[in-house]
C-alpha positions in Angstrom: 81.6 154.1 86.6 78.2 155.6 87.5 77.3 152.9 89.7 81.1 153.0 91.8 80.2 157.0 92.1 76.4 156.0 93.4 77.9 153.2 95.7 80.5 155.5 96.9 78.1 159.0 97.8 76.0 156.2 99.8 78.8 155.1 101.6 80.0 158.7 102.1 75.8 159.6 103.7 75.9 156.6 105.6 79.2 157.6 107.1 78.4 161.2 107.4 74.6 160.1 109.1 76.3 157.6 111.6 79.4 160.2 112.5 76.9 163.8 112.9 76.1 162.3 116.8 79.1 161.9 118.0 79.6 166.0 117.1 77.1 167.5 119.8 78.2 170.9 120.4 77.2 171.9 123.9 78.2 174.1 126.2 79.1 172.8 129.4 80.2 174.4 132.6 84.0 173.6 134.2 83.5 175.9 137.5 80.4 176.0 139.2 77.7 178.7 138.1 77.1 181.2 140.9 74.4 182.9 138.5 72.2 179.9 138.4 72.0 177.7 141.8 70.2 174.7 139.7 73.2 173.8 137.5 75.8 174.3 140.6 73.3 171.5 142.0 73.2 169.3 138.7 77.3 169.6 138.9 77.4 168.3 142.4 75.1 165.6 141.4 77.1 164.7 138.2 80.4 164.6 140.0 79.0 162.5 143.0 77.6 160.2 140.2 81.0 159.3 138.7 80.5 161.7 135.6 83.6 164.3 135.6 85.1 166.6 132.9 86.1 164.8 130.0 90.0 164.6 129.8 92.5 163.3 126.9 92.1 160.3 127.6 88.6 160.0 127.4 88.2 161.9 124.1 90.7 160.3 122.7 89.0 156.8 123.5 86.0 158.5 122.7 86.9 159.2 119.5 88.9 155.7 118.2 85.7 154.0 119.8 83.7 156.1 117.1 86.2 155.6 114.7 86.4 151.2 115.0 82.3 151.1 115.3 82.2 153.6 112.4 84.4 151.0 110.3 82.4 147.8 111.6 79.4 149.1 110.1 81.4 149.9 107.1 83.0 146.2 106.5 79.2 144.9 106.5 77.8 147.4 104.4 80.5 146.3 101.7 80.2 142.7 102.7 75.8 142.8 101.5 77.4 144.6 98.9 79.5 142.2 97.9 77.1 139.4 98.5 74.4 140.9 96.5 76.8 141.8 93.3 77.8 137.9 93.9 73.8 136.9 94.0 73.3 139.2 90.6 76.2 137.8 88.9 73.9 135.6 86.8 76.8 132.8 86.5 79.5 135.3 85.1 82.5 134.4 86.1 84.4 137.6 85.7 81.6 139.7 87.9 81.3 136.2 90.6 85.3 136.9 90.9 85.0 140.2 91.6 82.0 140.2 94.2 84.6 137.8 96.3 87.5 139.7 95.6 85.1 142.6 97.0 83.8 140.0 100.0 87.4 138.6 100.5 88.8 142.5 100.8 86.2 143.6 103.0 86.7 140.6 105.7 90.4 141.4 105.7 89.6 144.9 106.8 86.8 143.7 109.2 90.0 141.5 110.8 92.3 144.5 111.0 89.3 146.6 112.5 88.6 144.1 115.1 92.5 143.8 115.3 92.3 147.8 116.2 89.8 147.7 118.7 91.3 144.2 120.5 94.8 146.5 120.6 93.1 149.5 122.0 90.6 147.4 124.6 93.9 145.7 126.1 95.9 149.3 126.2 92.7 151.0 127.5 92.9 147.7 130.2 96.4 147.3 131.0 97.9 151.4 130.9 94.7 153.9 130.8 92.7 152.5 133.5 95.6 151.8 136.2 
């Protein structure tokens, strides 16, 4: 039991240390600043570069693209997992079984994930960009 709860708060830190980026809470400016001429010239610059205001879509996409890549590295953390339990086993049977029952499971997940993202690339593709 003690080592599910240890595996589980290190899955829980990874997750939290690979999400905490994708929270960045700065300010930025929607109408040009007439009290400071340098970030009225840093807009112009931005929007003649391509980079405008994030809309739905884009922080929507944002957000499922840090969701699938937040999985991925999930499904391989459990798959070394798996593989090491498999490697410790010592020729048990009963803990062999369960490290690929715990391999098996996490590739099955890793083929829905990839499943997810192949789904949301072709709608992204075929309906968001036209």
């Amino acid at each position: 039991m003690k080592k599910a709860l240890n595996s589980l708060l290190s899955v829980l830190m990874l997750t939290a240390i690979m999400v905490l980026p994708y929270f960045v809470f700065a300010q930025g400016t929607s109408t040009p600043n007439s009290f400071n001429p340098a970030l009225d010239k840093l807009q112009t610059v931005a929007e003649g570069g391509g980079y405008v205001e994030p809309n739905l879509a884009i922080v929507v996409g944002t957000v499922i693209r840090a969701a699938l890549s937040l999985l991925g590295g999930v499904f391989i953390i459990l798959i070394v997992i798996g593989g090491y339990d498999w490697m410790t086993a010592e020729g048990n049977e009963q803990k062999v079984e369960k490290a690929q029952n715990y391999i098996r499971r996490a590739i099955i997940g890793l083929i829905i994930t990839l499943s997810a993202w192949a789904m949301w690339a072709f709608i992204l593709e075929r309906f968001i960009s036209a």
